[in-house]
C-alpha positions, 0 to 999 in steps of 0.5 A: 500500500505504501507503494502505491501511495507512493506512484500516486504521489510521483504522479501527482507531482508530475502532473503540476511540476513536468521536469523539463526534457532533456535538450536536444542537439540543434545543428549549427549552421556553417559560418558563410565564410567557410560555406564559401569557401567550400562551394566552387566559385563560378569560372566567369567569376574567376576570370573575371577576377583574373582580369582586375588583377592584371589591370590593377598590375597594368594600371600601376606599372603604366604609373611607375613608368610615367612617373619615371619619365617625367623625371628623367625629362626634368633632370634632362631639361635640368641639365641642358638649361644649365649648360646653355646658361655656361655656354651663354656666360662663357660666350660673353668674355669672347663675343662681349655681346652679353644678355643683348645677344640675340637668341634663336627661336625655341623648338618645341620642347627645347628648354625654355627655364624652371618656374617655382613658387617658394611658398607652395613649394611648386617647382617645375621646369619650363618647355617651350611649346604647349602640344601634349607631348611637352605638357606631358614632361613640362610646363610649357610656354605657349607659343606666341606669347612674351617672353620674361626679358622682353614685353607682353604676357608670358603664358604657361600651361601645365596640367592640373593633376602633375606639375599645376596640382599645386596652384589650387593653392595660390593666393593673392601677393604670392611671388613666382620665379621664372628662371631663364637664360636671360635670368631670373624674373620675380612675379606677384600674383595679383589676380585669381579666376576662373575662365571657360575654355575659349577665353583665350584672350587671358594669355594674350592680355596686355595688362598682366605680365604673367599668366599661368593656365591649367583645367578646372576644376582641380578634381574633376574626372574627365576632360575639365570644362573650365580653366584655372587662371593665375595672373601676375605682375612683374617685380624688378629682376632679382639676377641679370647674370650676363649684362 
């Protein structure tokens, strides 16, 4: 009797207070990395991976290459420039015909000088001729317009995403340098605008000594539907080596 009374009660308790069943195993799933990694990737998928790696390799050593040679142009006008200037100053002892010597016309690409602007830092040199092969390596002088030592405008063009980067920075009264054969010419900068492409009378301005140009704006992608435009007066020469 006292069994039964005992199952009755089990049963009882078992009824109000069910113990909680034993858990069961859930399956985990497969993190999606290793689900990845375990499918079969798509050959489309694959090649076509292929072909950004190999622009990418492309692309940069497309970059190294032009990098280089700008460079090497920039040592190599560099060089010349200086050794027209020693010929130039040698000349002057035999001749004794000094800065007023005339000088032959420029060809395209032949060294025209180096221009900086100590505050940004910018310093480039300078090639005659404004075609897309000078303008590659150089600043270019655009042909037709003054040259430092004589009277007019002096217009140079250089592209905005190489050696005219830095005029994005530009301010009023800045001073610009332009080292010739002649020597070298100091410039303040007076005026700051932006111009659409077809106001080519900014280069042929009597009123400026000095006129840098170069695409705007300085971040655009793409062939730049405005011109940047950097306008200065000329101060007096700080180096006249061969009078």
């Amino acid at each position: 009797m006292d069994s039964a009374r005992y199952s009755y009660s089990q049963r009882v308790i078992s009824r109000f207070f069910p113990q909680p069943s034993a858990p069961q195993a859930v399956p985990q799933a497969r993190p999606p990395q290793a689900a990845a990694r375990g499918r079969p990737r798509h050959p489309f998928l694959r090649r076509l991976e292929y072909v950004f790696w190999f622009a990418g390799a492309a692309a940069g050593v497309w970059f190294v290459l032009a990098s280089l040679g700008i460079i090497s142009f920039q040592v190599t006008q560099a060089r010349r420039l200086e050794k027209l200037e020693s010929d130039l100053t040698s000349g002057v002892g035999a001749s004794g015909l000094g800065a007023s010597a005339p000088m032959g016309p420029l060809q395209p690409g032949d060294p025209f000088g180096r221009i900086s602007i100590p505050r940004i830092g910018l310093s480039a040199m300078v090639a005659e001729g404004d075609d897309d092969d000078t303008l590659r390596h150089a600043v270019g002088h655009i042909p037709g317009t003054a040259a430092p030592w004589g009277a007019g405008n002096v217009a140079l063009a250089g592209h905005r995403d190489t050696f005219f980067r830095g005029l994005s920075r530009v301010r009023l009264d800045d001073v610009i340098e332009l080292e010739t054969l002649r020597g070298t010419f100091k410039y303040r900068v007076e005026r700051i605008t932006v111009v659409g492409p077809q106001d080519i009378q900014v280069v042929q301005s009597p009123q400026w000594d000095l006129t840098l140009v170069t695409c705007f704006p300085f971040h655009y992608v793409g062939a730049a539907p405005q011109r940047y435009i950097v306008q200065g007066l000329r101060l007096k020469s700080i180096r006249a080596p061969l009078d």
